[in-house]
N, C-alpha and C positions, 0 to 999 in steps of 0.2 A: 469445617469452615476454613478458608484460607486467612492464611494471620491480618493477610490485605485487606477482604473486606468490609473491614470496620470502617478503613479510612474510605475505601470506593463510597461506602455506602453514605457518610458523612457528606464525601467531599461533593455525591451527586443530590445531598441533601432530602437522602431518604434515611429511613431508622434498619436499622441493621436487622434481617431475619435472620432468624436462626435454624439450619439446616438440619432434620435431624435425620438417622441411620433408621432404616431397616431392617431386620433381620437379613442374613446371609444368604445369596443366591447361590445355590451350584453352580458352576461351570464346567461341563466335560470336555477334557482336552484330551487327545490320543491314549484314552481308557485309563488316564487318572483323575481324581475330583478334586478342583478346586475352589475353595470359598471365599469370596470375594468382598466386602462390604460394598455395599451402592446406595450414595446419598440421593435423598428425595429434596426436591423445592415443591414446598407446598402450593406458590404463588404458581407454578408451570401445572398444578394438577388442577384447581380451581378453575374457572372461566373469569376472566379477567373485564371489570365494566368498561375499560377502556379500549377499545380493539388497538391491536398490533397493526402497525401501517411500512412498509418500505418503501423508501424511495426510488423511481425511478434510475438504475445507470448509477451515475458516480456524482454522488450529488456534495459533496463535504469532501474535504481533503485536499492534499495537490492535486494539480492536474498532472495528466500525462505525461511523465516525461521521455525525449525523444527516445530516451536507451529503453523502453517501455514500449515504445509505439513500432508496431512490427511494418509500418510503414518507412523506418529509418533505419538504415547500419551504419556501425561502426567503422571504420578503413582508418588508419594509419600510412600515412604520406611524411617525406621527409622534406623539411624546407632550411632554409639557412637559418637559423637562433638570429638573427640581425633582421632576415624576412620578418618573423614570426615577431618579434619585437615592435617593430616601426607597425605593424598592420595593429598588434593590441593597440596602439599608443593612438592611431588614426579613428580605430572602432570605438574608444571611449570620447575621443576630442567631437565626433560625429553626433548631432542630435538624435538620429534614431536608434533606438534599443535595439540594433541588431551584433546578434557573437558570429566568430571565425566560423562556426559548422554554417551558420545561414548565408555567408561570404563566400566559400567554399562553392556551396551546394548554386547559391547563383551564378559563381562564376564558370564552373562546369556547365550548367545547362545552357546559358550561350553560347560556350564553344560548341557542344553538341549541335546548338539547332542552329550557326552557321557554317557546320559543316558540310550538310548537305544542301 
């Protein structure tokens, strides 16, 4: 049993099972035997009255972030330390929750689509 579980088990306000050993399994590995101990959970052998359910996707957690979303890359550009300044200081004085990559990423795509 990991020295952890007591606390997981407390702290998710269940009582602590107690894992216990089975006898040793062979393992053959390139024509020598190895004996392994392999712990059993009683509760995974049972049929459990509750059924097991998962959730659809990504239901808990943070969400997405961009360096995650393979709809985004990374680029490195270099601007003046005085640019990159004055534009933080404008984005937070600015009601809307937008950062420099979403700045960036809008002001590229208008040059693009008045270029052509």
């Amino acid at each position: 049993m990991s020295k952890f579980a007591g606390f997981l088990n407390a702290r998710r306000g269940s009582d602590v099972v107690e894992v216990e050993e089975v006898p040793s399994v062979e393992v053959e590995a390139t024509g020598a035997v190895l004996t392994k101990p392999v712990p059993v959970q009683p509760e995974l052998l049972t049929p459990s009255s509750t059924p097991v359910t998962t959730a659809p996707g990504r239901g808990r957690g943070r969400p997405r972030a961009k360096r995650s979303d393979p709809d985004f890359e990374q680029v490195t550009a270099y601007i003046r330390r005085n640019t990159h300044r004055q534009i933080k200081i404008a984005l937070l004085q600015e009601s809307e929750e937008s950062d420099f990559s979403e700045l960036v990423e809008k002001l590229l795509s208008e040059w693009l689509r008045t270029r052509t």
